[in-house]
C-alpha positions in Angstrom: 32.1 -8.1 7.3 31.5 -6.1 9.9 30.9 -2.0 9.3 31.7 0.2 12.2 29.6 3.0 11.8 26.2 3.1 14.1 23.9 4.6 12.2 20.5 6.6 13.8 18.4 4.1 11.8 18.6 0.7 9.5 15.6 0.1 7.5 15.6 -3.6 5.7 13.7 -3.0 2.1 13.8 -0.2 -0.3 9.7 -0.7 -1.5 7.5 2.4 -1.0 7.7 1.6 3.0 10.9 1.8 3.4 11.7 4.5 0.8 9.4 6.9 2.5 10.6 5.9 5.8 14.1 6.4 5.1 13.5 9.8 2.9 11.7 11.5 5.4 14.1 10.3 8.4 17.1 11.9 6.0 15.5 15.0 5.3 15.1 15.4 9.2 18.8 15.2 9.3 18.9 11.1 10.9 21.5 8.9 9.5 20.1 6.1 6.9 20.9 3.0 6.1 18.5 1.2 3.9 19.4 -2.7 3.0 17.9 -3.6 0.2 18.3 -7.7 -1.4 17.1 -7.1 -5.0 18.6 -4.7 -7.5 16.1 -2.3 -9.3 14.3 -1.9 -11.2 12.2 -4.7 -10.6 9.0 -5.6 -11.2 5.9 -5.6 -8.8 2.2 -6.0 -8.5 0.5 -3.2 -7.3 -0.5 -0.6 -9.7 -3.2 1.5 -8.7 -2.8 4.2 -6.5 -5.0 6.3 -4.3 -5.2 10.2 -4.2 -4.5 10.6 -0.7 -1.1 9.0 -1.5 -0.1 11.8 -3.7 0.1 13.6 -0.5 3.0 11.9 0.5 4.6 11.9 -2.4 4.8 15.3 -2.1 6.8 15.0 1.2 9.4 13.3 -0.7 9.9 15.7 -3.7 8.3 14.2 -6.5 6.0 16.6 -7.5 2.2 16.2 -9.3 3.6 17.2 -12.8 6.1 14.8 -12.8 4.4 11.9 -11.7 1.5 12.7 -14.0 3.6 13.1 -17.1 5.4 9.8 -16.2 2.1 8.1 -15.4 -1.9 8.1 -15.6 -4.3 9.8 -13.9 -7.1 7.5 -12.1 -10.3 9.4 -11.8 -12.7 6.9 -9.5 -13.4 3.2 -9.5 -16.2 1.6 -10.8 -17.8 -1.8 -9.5 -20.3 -4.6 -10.7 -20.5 -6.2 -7.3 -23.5 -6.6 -4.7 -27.2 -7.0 -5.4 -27.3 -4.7 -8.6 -27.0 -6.3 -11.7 -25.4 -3.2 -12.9 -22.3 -1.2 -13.4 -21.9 1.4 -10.7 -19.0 4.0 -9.9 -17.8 6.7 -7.9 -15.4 10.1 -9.3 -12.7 11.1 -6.6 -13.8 14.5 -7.6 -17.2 14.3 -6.4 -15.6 15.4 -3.0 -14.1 18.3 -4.3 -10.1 16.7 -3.8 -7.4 19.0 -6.0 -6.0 15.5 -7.2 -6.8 12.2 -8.6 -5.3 8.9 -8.1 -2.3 7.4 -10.2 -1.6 4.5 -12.5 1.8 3.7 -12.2 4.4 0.6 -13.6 5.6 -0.4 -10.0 9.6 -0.8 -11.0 9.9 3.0 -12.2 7.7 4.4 -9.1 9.5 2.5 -6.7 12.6 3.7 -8.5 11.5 6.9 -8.2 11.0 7.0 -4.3 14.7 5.0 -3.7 15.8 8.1 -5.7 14.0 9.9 -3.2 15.7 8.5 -0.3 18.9 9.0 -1.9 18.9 12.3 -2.6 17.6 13.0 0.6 20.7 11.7 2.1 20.5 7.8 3.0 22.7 5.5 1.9 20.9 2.4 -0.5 22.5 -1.1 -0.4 21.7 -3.2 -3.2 22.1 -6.7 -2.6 21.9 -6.8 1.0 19.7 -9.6 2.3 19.1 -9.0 6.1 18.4 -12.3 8.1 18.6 -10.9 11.9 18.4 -8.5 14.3 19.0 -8.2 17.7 19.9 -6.0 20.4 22.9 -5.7 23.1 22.3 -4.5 26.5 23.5 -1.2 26.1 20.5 -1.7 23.1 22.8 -1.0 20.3 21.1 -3.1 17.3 23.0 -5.5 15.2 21.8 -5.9 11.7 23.2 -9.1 9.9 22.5 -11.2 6.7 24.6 -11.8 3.6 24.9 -10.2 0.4 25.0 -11.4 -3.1 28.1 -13.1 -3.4 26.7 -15.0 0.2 29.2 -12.9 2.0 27.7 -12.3 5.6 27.5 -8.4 7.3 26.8 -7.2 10.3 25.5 -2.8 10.9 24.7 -1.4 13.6 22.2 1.2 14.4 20.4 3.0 17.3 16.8 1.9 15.5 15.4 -0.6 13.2 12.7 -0.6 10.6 11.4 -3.9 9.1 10.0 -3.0 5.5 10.7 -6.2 4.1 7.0 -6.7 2.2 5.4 -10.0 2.5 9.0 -11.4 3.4 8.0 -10.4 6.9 11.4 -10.6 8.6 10.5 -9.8 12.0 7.0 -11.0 12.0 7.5 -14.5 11.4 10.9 -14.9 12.7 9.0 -13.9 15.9 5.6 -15.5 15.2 3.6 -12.8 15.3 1.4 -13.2 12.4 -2.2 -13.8 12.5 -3.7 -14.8 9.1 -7.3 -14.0 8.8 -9.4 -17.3 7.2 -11.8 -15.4 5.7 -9.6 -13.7 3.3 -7.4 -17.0 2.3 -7.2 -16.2 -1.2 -4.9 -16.3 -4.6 -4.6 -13.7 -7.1 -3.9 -15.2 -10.7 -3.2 -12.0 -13.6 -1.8 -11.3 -17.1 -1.5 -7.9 -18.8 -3.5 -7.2 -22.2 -3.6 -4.3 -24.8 -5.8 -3.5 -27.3 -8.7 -3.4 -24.6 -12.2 -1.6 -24.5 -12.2 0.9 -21.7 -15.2 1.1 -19.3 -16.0 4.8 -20.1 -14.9 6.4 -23.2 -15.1 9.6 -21.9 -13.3 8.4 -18.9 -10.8 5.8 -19.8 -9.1 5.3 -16.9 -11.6 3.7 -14.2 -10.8 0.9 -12.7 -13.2 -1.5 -12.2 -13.8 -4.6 -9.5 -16.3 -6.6 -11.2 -17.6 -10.3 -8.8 -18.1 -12.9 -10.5 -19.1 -16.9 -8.8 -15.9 -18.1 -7.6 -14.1 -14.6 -7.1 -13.6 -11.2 -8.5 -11.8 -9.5 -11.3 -9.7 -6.2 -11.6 -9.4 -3.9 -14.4 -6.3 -1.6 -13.8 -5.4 0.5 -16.8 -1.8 1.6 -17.2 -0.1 4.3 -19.5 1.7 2.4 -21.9 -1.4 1.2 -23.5 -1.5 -2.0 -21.5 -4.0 -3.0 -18.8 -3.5 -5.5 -15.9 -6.7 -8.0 -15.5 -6.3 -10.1 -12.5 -8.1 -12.7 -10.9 -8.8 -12.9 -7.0 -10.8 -16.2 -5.7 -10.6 -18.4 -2.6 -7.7 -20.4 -2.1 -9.2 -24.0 -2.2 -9.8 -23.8 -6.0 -6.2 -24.2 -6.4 -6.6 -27.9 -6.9 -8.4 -26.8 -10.1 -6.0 -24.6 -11.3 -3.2 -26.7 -11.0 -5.5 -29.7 -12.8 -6.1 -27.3 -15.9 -2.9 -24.7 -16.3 -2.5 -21.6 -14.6 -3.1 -19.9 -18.0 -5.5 -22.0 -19.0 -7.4 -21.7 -15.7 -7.3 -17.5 -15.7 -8.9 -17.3 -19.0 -11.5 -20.1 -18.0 -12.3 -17.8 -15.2 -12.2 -14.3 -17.3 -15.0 -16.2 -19.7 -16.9 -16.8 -16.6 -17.1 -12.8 -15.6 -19.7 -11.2 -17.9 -18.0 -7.9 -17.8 -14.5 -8.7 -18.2 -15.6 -10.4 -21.4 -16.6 -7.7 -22.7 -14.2 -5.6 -22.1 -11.7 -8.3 -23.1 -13.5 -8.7 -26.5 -10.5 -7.7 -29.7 -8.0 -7.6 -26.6 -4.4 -9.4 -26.7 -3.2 -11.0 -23.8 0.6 -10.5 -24.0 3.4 -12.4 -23.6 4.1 -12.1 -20.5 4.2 -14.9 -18.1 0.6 -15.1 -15.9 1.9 -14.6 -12.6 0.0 -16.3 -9.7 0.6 -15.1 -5.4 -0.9 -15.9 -2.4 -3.2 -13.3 -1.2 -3.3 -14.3 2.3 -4.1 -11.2 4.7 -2.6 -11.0 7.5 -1.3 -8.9 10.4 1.4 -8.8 12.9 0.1 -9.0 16.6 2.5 -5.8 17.1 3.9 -3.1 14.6 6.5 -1.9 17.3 8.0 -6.1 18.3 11.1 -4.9 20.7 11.4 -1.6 19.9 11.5 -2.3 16.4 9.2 -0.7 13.5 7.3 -3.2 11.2 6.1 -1.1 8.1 3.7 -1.5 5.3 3.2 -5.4 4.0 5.7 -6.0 7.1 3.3 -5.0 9.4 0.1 -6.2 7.5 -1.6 -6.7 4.3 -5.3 -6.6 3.0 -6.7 -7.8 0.2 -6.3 -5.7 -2.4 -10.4 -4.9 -3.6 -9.7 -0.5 -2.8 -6.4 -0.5 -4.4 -4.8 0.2 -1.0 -1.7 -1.0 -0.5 0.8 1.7 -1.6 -1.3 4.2 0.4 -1.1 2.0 3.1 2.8 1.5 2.8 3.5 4.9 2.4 1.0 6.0 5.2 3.1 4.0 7.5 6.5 5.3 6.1 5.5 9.1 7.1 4.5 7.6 10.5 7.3 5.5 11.3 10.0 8.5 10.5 7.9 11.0 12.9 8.0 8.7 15.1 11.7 7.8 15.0 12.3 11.6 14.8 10.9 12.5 17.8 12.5 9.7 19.6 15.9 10.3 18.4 15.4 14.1 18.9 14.3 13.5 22.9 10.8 15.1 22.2 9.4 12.0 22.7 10.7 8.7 24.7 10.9 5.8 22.6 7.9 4.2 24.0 5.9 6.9 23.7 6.9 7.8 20.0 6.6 3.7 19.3 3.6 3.8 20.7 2.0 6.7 18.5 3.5 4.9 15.6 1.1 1.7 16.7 -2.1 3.3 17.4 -2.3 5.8 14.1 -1.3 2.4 11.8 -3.4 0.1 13.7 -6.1 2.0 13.4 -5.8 2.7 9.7 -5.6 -0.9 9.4 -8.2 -2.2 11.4 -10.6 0.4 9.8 -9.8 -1.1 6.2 -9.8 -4.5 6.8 -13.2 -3.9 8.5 -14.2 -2.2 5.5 -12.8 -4.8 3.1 -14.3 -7.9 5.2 -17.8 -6.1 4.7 -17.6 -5.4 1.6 -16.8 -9.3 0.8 -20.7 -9.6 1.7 -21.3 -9.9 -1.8 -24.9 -9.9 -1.2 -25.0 -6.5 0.1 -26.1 -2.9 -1.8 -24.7 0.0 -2.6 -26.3 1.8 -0.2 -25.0 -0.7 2.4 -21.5 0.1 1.1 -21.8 3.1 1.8 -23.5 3.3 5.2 -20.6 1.0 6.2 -18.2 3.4 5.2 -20.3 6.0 7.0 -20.1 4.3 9.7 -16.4 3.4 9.5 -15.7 7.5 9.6 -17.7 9.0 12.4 -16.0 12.0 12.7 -17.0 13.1 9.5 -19.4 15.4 10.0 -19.8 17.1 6.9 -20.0 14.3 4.7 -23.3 11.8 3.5 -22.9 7.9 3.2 -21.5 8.4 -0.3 -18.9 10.9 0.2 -18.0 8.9 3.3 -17.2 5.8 1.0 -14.9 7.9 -1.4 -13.2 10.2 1.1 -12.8 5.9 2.8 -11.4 4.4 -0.5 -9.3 7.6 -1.5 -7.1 7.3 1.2 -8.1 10.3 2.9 -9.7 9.1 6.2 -6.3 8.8 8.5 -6.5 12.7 8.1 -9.1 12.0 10.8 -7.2 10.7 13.7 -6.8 12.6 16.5 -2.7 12.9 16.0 -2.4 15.6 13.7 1.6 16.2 13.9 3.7 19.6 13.5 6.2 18.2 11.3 5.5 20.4 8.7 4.0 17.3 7.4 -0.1 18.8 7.5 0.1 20.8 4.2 -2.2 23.1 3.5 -3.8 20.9 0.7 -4.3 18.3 3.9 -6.0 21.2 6.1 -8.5 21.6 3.1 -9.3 18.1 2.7 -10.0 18.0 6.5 -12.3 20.4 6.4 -14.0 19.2 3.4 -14.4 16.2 5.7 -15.3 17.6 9.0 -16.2 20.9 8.2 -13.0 22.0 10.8 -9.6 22.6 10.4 -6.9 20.9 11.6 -6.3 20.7 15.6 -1.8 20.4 15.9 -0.3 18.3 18.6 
């Protein structure tokens, strides 16, 4: 079927990227079409989110109460990893931030920010699988793919958005994805209840504990449960497949010293152990043709900081300034396309630097956190510790130079700035 209407922008996937993309773009006025091939809810990996995301949240309407009534606050992170034979953590509120993280179920937060987006003002497709895009020479974009009942379509729009998660439409349609070896991995995890928490005066830590073939997370959620995954190196997939996927995640949970304690009295529920590839990987461009690749379309990380709803999100806000000031003749589309690239790629490339590090297992904490230093120059005001928090909060993009006038740098963001820097804000 072909639909006549050209919309501003099409955005393929309704996930945290594409829901803050297509919010923000609405509440600027733009036409939205978001095309989305699964129905919600639905469920997702992902839980843990950082405090610098609640920011954007913000942005969208759903406001601190709400989303800490619904959910559960996350105070810091705590680690058994390095040279110490010890537990050791960091509190977010060590820095002084107004807010904490979040622990959220994935199918009612991302929910939440397609609500978002609808309310806004952009139109949500369920069902809508998009399979191509392309461009006429008057550039007039074509949008087509087929919907449930196999039924093909065919939109058209002035801009395109590819937020289509680890489908990544555009990326390797186009063969732009460049996996990085050292981070070939698998993430194996089940949910439990009835589990020890790591602080009884702070129960909802999350924890990253190493162990000799991998790592383990301990992500607690509100309804009681927690999420205990598994991370290790792709070629002991062999193995897993000999003994059982189930099998071969509880074989590896006896292995981790900490997680069996923890894990001591606990339940591992019902639900099916769910196994992934977690092979990271980035496109060679975020702006392919004049097109937008957002969140897990762009790139993903491994997940050790928790980071890839800040990141997703991070790049939603991005991508709709960008597409405003293009479609509003501020900016030209090269230029605004441009800005878009350099402020994600450089959020990128500073985590995955920090993430690769940090995979030196046989580092301290104190090089964890001259590495982070390191990582965030420009904060002045801050000591190798607070550098690594304000790093794995989500709060160091506040540091590039584009600081927008979008009404976007709240006044919460100003103060965090010059917690950082010990300056406020400079607006472009």
């Amino acid at each position: 079927m072909q639909y006549d209407s050209l919309y501003d922008v099409v955005i393929a996937g309704a996930g945290p990227a594409g829901s803050t993309t297509a919010a923000l773009l609405a509440q600027y006025g733009h036409s939205v079409l978001v095309l989305e091939r699964e129905q919600f809810p639905r469920y997702h990996i992902g839980e843990s989110l950082l405090p610098g995301t609640c920011a954007v949240l913000d942005l969208l309407g759903l406001s601190d109460q709400e989303m800490r009534a619904r959910f559960w606050d996350k105070d810091g992170a705590s680690w058994y990893w390095g040279q110490e034979d010890q537990l050791w953590d960091v509190k977010f509120s060590e820095l002084g931030f107004q807010r904490n993280g979040l622990h959220v179920v994935r199918s009612e937060f991302d929910r939440l920010l397609r609500d978002a987006a609808q309310q806004a003002g952009a139109s949500i497709w369920h069902g809508y699988k998009v399979t191509s895009v392309s461009k006429d020479t008057y550039g007039v974009i074509y949008v087509q793919g087929e919907d449930t009942a196999r039924h093909p379509f065919t939109v058209q729009s002035r801009h395109f958005v590819d937020a289509t998660g680890q489908a990544t439409l555009l990326s390797a349609s186009r063969k732009l994805k460049r996996y990085h070896p050292q981070l070939d991995h698998l993430a194996v995890w089940g949910y439990w209840t009835d589990v020890t928490s790591i602080d009884a005066h702070l129960p909802t830590q999350t924890l990253s504990a190493a162990f000799d073939t991998g790592w383990c997370w301990f992500i607690p959620l509100r309804n009681g449960t927690v999420s205990v995954g598994i991370v290790m190196q792709k070629k002991y997939i062999d193995a897993l497949r000999a003994s059982g996927t189930r099998a071969y995640y509880l074989q590896c949970l006896q292995r981790n010293r900490i997680i069996t304690e923890l894990l001591k009295g606990a339940t591992l529920l019902s639900h099916p152990i769910r196994l992934i590839s977690d092979y990271s990987y980035e496109a060679s461009s975020f702006t392919p043709e004049g097109y937008l690749l957002v969140g897990d379309a762009a790139a993903f990380i491994d997940p050790i900081f928790s980071q890839g709803v800040h990141l997703a999100v991070s790049a939603g806000e991005q991508a709709a300034i960008a597409l405003h000031t293009a479609l509003t003749g501020e900016k030209t589309v090269p230029e605004a396309l441009a800005q878009y690239e350099a402020f994600y790629k450089r959020m990128f490339s500073r985590m995955r630097t920090f993430v690769l590090f940090f995979y030196s297992m046989n580092a301290s904490r104190a090089d964890y956190f001259w590495k982070a230093k390191a990582l965030l120059p420009e904060a002045l005001a801050l000591n190798e510790r607070e550098a690594f928090i304000a790093l794995i909060s989500g709060q160091g993009e506040l540091l590039s130079q584009h600081i927008h006038k979008h009404n976007h740098f709240t006044e919460e963001r100003a103060q965090v700035l010059r917690q950082l820097t010990g300056q406020g804000p400079v607006l472009t």
